[in-house]
C-alpha positions, 0 to 999 in steps of 0.5 A, a space after each residue: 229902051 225904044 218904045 213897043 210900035 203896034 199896029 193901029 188894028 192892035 191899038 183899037 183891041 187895047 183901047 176897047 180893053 182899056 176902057 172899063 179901066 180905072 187909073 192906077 197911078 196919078 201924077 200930080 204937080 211934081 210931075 214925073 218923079 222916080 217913085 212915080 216912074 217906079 209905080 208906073 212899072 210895077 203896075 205895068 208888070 202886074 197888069 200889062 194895061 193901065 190907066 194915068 192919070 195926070 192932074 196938069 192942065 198942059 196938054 203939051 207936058 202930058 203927051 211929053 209925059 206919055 212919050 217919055 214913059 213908053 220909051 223908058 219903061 218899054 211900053 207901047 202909048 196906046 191912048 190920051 184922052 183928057 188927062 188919062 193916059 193909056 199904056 201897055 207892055 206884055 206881062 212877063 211870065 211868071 216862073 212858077 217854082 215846080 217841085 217834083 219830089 212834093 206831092 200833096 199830102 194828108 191835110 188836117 181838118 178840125 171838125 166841131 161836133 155840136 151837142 144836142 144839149 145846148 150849153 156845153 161846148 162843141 168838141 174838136 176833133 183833129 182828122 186827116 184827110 188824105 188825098 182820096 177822101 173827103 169831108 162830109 158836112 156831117 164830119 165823117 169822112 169817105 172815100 172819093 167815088 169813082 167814076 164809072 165809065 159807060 156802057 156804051 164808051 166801053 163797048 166802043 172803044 
């Protein structure tokens, strides 16, 4: 897979992004191995930008290493500076599961009522709250209030 070419205005952006960040993956003395590489794309899928950072003292090895990565995980070399590297891919869109016959429902709530002697245990009720209605901190239960539009909206419109 061919590397992600940006221009260098694209490059500036991801560069100021990248700064506050922390390395996510090290490589160390065994170099580019695939667990490494594995990482590497995981972490690109979950954030988009990352920071590497290699423990070798070859500058040569660590920019070969920043090349190889972008153009196997199709990624765009952003920056090396050090022995940090800084690449970024677009994170993919996650498609989210949308069931259209499931609408919330009533949900269960346990409401402790304390007594007003100390020493005894505090009683546990069960209550559903349906869609409309909310808890109190007091542990009853009331309808969600309406809002009301204004006078002067609905003499407008």
């Amino acid at each position: 897979m061919p590397q992600i070419q940006l221009t260098p205005a694209q490059r500036k952006v991801h560069r100021a992004d990248a700064h506050h960040l922390d390395p996510v993956v090290m490589i160390g003395s065994d170099g580019l191995t695939p667990a490494v590489r594995k990482e590497i794309d995981a972490a690109l899928k979950a954030h988009g930008l990352i920071k590497v950072r290699v423990l070798s003292d070859d500058r040569e090895a660590r920019e070969g290493m920043l090349q190889s990565l972008a153009d196997e995980l199709d990624a765009a070399p952003i920056q090396h500076i050090g022995k940090l590297l800084v690449l970024w891919r677009p994170v993919p869109e996650k498609a989210k599961a949308i069931d259209e016959d499931r609408k919330p429902g009533p949900k269960e709530v346990k409401v402790l009522k304390f007594s007003k002697r100390g020493g005894q245990k505090p009683e546990i009720k069960v209550v559903k709250v349906l869609g409309n209605q909310r808890l109190t901190p007091g542990g009853q239960i009331k309808r969600a209030k309406t809002f009301k539009k204004s006078v002067k909206k609905s003499a407008a419109g």
